[in-house]
N, C-alpha and C positions, 0 to 999 in steps of 0.2 A: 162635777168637774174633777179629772184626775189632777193632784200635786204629787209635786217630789217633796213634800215636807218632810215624810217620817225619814225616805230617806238622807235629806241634808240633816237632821238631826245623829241619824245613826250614823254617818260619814265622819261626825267630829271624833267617832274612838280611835280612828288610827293614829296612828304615826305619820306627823309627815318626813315620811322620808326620802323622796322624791323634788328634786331640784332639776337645773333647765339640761344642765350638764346630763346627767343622769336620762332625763326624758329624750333628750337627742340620737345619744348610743342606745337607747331602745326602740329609737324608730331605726335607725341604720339596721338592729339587730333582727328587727321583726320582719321588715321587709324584702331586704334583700336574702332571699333562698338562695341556698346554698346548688339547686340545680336548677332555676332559669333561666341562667346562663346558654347550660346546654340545651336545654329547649328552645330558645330562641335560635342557637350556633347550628338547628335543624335546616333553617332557612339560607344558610353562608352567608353570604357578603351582603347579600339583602337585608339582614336583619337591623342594620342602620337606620333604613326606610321604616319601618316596621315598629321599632322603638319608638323612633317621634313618631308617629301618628300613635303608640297609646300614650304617651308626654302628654301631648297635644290633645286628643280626645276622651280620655281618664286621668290620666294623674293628677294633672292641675287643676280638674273639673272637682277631684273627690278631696287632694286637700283645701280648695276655697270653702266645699260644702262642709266639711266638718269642723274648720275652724267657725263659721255662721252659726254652728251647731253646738260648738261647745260655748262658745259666750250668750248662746240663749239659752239653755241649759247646763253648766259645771256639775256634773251629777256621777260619782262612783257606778258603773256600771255601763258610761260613757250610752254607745247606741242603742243599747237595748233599753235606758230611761229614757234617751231622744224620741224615740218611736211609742214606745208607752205613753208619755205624756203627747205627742204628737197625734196619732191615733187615738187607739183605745188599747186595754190593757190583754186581750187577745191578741193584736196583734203584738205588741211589745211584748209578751211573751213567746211568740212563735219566731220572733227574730232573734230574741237572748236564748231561745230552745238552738236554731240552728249556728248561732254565732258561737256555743257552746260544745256542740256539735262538730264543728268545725276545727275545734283547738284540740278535742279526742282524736279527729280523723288523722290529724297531722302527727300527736303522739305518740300515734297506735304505729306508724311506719321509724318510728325513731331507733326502733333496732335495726330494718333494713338497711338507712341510709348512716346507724354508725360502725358496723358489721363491716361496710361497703368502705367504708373510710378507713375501719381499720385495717384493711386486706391491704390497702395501697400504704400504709405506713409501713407495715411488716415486711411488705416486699412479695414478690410473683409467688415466693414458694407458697406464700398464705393465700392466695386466690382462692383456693377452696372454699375457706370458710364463709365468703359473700355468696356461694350458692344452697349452706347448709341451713338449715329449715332451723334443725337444732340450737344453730348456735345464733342465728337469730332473736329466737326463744329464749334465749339465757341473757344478751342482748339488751333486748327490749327487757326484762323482769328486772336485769341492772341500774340500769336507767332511770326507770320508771322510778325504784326503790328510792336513789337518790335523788330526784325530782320533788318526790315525797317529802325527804328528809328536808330538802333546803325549803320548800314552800312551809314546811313546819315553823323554822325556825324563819322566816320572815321579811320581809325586804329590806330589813337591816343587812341583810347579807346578801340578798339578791341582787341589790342596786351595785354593788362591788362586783359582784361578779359579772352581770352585764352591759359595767363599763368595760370592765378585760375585757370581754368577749365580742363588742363593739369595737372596739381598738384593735383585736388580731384581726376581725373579718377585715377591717378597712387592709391594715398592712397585707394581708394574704391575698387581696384585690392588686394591693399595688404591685407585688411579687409578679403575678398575673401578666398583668396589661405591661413591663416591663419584660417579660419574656421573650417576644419576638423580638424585641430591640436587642436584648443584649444577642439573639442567636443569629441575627443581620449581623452585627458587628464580630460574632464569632465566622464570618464564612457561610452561615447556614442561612440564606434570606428567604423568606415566606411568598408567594406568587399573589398573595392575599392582601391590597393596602388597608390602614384601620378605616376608612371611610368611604362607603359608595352610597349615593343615595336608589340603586337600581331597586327597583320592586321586583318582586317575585312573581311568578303567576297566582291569577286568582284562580282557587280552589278551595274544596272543604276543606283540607287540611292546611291552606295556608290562612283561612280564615279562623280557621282552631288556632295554632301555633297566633294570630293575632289577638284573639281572645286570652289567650296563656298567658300572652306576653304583656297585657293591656292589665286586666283585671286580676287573672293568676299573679303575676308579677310585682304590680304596682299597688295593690289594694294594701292598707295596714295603718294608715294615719289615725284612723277611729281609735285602733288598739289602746292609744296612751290613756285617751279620757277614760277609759274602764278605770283608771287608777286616779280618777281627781278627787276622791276625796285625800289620796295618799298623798298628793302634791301639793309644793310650796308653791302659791299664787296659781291655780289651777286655770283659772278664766285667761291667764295672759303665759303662762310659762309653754301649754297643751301648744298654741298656733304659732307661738316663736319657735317650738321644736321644730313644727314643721316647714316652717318655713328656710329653716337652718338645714334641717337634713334632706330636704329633696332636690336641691341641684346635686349634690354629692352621690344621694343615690342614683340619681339618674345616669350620672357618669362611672360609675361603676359598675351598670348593669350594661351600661353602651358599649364603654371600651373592654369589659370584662369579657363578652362575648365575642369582642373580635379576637382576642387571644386564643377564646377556646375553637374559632373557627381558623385561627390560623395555625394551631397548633394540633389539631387531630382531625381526622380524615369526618366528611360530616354522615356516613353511614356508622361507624365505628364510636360516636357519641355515647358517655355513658348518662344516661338520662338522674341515674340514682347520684352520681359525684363527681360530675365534671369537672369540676375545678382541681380536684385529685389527679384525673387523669390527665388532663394536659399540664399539668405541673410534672407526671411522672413521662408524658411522652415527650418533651419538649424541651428533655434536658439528657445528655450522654452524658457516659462513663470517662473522666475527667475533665468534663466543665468545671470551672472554678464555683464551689458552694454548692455541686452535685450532690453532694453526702447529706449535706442541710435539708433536700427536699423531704424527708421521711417524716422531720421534726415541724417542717410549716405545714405539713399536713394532719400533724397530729395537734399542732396549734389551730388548725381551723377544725379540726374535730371537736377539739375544746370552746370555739365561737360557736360552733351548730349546736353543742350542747347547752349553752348559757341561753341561744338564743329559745331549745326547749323548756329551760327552767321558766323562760319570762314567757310564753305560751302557759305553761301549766300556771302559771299564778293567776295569769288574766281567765282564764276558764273557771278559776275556784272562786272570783266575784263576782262571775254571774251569779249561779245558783244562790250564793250569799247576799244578795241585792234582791233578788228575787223574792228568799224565803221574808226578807225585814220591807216588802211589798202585801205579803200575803197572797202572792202567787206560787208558792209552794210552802212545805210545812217549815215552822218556822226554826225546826233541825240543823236547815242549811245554813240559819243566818246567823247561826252560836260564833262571836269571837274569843281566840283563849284570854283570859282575861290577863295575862302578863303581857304574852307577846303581839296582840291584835292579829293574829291570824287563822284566816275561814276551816278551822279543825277539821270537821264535821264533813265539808264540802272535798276536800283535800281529799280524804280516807277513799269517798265514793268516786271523785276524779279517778285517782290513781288504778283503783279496781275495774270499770269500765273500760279504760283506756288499755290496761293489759288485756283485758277477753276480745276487744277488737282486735288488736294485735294480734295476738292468735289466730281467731276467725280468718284473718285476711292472709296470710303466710299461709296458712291451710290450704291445698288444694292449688296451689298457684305461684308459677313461677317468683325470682325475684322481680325484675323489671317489670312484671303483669301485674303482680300485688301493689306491686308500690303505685303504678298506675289507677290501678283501679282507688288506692285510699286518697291517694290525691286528686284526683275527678271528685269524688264523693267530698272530701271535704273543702274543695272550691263550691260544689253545688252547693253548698250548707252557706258558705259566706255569702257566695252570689245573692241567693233570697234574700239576705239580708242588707246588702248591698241595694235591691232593688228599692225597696222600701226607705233608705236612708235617703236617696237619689231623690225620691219621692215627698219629703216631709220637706224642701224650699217650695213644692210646688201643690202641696196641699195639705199638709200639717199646721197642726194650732201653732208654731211656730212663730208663722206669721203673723201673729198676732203682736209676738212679743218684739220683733226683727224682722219687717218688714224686709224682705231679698229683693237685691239690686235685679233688673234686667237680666243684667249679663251672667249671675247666678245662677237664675232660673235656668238659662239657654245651657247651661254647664250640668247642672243637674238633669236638664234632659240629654245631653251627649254622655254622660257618665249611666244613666240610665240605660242606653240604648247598646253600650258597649258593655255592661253587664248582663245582658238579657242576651247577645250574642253567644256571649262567654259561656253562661248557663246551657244552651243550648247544644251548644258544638260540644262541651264538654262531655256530652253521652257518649260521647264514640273515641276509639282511642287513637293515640299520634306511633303507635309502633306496631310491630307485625305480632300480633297473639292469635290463638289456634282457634279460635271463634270470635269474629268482631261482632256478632249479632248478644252471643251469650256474657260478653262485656258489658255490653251496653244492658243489657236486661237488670245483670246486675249494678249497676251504678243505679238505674233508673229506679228498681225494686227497691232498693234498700232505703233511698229518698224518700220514696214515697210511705213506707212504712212508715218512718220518723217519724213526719210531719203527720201523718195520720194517729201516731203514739201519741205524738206533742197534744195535737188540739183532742185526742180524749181524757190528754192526762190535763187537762187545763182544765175540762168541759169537768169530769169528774173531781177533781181537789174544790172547785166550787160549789157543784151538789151539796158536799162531803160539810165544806165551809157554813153554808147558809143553813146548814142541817141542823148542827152543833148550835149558831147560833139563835137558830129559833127553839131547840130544846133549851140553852139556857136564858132565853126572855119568860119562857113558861114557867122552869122551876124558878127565876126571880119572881115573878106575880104571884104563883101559889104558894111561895117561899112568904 
């Protein structure tokens, strides 16, 4: 029978440094992307309709399931113990493979979309540099370097930084969705009202764009329990977060988008920093607090950034939960003994995630790259997501927390709008120079993984059982 003993024992070295305040601004920070927005603003005035039905058929379905989940489990490492102990330990580690996965994919694009932010801060003359490969490169190694540094020094200073950065995203939201109001009242009014419930035609891509917006979107609740051994009252502080930050968010991704659909042409969307762009198209040369937009955009540069610091932490507890499992060498699970934090796992984070980066900027447009690393690291969560969906309705779980009815019914609607998501997401939502050789590569490099994954599992076991039957024999001849 799998437990989580060893690791509730190893979970008391941290710090608790995490309080409800703190876990709230990290669900605001984690969830809401900074280009969702405009992905949904693909749809126009439709996107209302579109929203609540994934509300409605994912969001509320996946926070009921993971608060069920974290008071049958309180475990540092959140779903990837969920499913471990739910399952078996193959599979919990092929979801902590791609839930880790998944936090690379996203950091590996973090020079694109702060390169892209910075061109609109600097102003048009800087546009160049959001198409230059180089400067990218330089970018991303920035970034990345201080990512490093702050995950060294620990969520003593993490949790600080994103509260800040929970607190601009909100205000730069608000900025936002207050725009078309003040440019009605300046003369300038939008043909666009904030609310229609028309639906869109159905299509592959509006079926895509519904998956994006459903599960790309909305997915992140899980994220805080990676951190309960960190947190004060974990079993009760994890499901008041969420319950505190999701009407919020969900009105900010609602009314956010109608800004950016009333505020920029919906062909002319920039997919990598919408909320830049209609910030910068939605305001002329002597609006009162025109001259401010450069500074709110470099403040929400500074949210997207805080919200990658607290990405790069939760990826450095997998591997470290993992190694204090004995599903990987127990390298990963070294904490520094002053500051509790995952050294070891941090160094190899950081270094992977800059060679993707590279790889993906290589050979490929901006808007294609960025494409393609975001499909690939949705695929990565989605799998995992499947299986979460899956443990009300047939993990040991049940055992401990018998799920209501109407859970179950939510787990399999949460389910079903994941496995859309997965699906649609092989093919891309813009115009690139081969849609076949997109899709080949999203699909191929998938499937790699997972194929790396269960031989590097299949083999660290061999490896494992090897060692310990050499050392039963030298104890007996010993």
């Amino acid at each position: 029978m799998i437990t989580g003993t060893d690791t509730q024992v190893r979970q008391r070295e941290f710090h608790k440094e995490l309080g409800l305040r703190n876990l709230v601004m990290c669900q605001i920070l984690n969830i809401v992307g900074l280009y969702w927005v405009g992905t949904a603003a693909k749809l126009g005035p439709s996107h209302v309709a579109f929203w609540l039905l994934g509300i409605a058929l994912f969001y509320l379905p996946s926070a009921a399931v993971v608060i069920y989940l974290n008071r049958a489990h309180t475990l540092e490492g959140g779903l990837y113990e969920w499913t471990r102990l739910g399952f078996n330990e193959l599979t919990g580690f092929l979801v902590g493979w791609n839930m880790w996965l998944n936090c690379v994919a996203i950091l590996s694009y973090v020079g694109i979309q702060t390169i892209t932010m910075l061109a609109y801060v600097l102003g048009p003359q800087s546009a160049w540099i959001a198409q230059s490969k180089w400067a990218m490169g330089a970018a991303t190694l920035a970034v990345l370097g201080s990512l490093v540094a702050v995950a060294f020094i620990g969520m003593g200073l993490g949790k600080w930084i994103q509260d800040f950065g929970g607190a601009v995203m909100v205000l730069v939201f608000l900025a936002l969705i207050a725009l078309p109001f003040h440019n009605h009242l300046a003369g300038r009014p939008t043909e666009y009202p904030p609310f229609t419930l028309s639906l869109p035609a159905i299509s592959v891509l509006s079926l895509n764009l519904l998956g994006k917006m459903s599960f790309g979107a909305l997915a992140g609740f899980d994220s805080m329990a990676i951190f309960a051994g960190e947190c004060r009252d974990a079993s009760k502080a994890i499901g008041r977060s969420v319950l505190i930050a999701a009407p919020v968010i969900a009105a900010m991704f609602v009314l956010g988008t109608s800004s950016v659909v009333a505020l920029v042409p919906r062909d002319k969307i920039d997919l990598v920093s919408p909320i830049s762009q209609a910030l910068s198209m939605g305001t002329r040369p002597g609006d009162p607090g025109v001259s401010l937009i450069p500074l709110v955009i470099a403040a929400l540069l500074f949210a997207y950034l805080a919200s990658q610091a607290l990405i790069f932490a939760e990826a450095t507890r997998l591997p470290l939960v993992a190694g204090w499992d004995k599903l990987l060498p127990e390298w990963f699970g070294r904490l520094h003994p002053r500051r509790k934090t995952p050294t070891n796992s941090i160094v190899f984070l950081g270094a992977v995630a800059f060679l993707i980066a590279i790889a993906g900027v290589a050979g490929a447009g901006q808007q294609e790259a960025f494409q393609l690393l975001q499909n690939a690291s949705g695929i990565f969560y989605a799998l995992a997501y499947l299986a979460m969906f899956a443990l009300p309705l047939a993990g040991r779980q049940r055992k401990i927390a018998k799920p209501a009815l109407w859970l179950r019914a939510a787990a399999v609607s949460g389910f079903l709008i994941t496995a859309m998501y997965l699906v649609l997401a092989l093919f891309p939502i813009i115009d690139v120079p081969n849609p076949l050789v997109f899709t080949l590569k999203i699909g191929g490099f998938v499937l790699a993984c997972e194929l790396a994954a269960a031989g590097l599992f299949l083999s660290y076991r061999r490896r494992s059982a090897a060692n310990a039957n050499a050392a039963g024999v030298n104890a007996v001849e010993g």
